[in-house]
N, C-alpha and C positions, 0 to 999 in steps of 0.2 A: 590069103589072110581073110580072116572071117569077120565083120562089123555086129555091132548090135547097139540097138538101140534100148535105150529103159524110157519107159512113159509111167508116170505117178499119174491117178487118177484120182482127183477128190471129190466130198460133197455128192457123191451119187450122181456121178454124171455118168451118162449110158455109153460105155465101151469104144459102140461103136460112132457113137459122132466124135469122140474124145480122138479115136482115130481119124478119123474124117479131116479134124483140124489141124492135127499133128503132119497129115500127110500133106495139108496145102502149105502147111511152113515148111516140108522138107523140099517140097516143088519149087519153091522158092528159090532155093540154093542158099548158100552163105553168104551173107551180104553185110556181117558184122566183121569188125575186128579187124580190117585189111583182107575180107573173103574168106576169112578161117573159121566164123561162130555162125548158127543161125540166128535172124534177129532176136535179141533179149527175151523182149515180149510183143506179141502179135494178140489184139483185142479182135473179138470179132460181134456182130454184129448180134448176135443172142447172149449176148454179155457174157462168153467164155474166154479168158487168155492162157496162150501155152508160154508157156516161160521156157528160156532154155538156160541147160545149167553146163557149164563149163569145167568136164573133166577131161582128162589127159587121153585115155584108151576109147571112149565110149559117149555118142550121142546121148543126151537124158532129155527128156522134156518133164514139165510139169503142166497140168489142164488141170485150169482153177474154174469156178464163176465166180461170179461179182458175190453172187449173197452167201460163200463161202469165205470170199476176204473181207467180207463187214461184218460177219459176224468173228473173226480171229482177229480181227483190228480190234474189237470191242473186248476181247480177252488180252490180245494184248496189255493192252489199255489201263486193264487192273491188277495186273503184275508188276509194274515199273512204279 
């Protein structure tokens, strides 16, 4: 049986560190949920977080930075 993973990449973040990060959360192992999830969110130190998203068949990540969630907080913000 064959895995895959999906990574969303936003805000112009370069590819390859987006991987970079993605791959220190999967080295990690699953440490959410009773061992089944990888953790939620993992911040890192250049202000990127991978989020992870919980679907049934398939890994997903998301890699955000910070000045792509302040600035959609702030669109939020004026929708509601």
């Amino acid at each position: 049986m064959s895995e895959k993973i999906h990574i969303t990449i936003d805000d112009g973040i370069n590819p390859e560190v987006a991987l970079r990060h993605v791959a220190e959360v999967v080295s990690k192992g699953r440490v959410g949920k009773n061992g089944t999830m990888y953790c939620y969110v993992t911040l890192f130190p250049d202000d990127i977080r991978v989020v992870t998203k919980e679907y049934r068949k398939s890994d997903c990540f998301a890699v955000y930075s910070e000045r792509y969630l302040l600035k959609h907080k702030q669109q939020w913000k004026t929708k509601s």
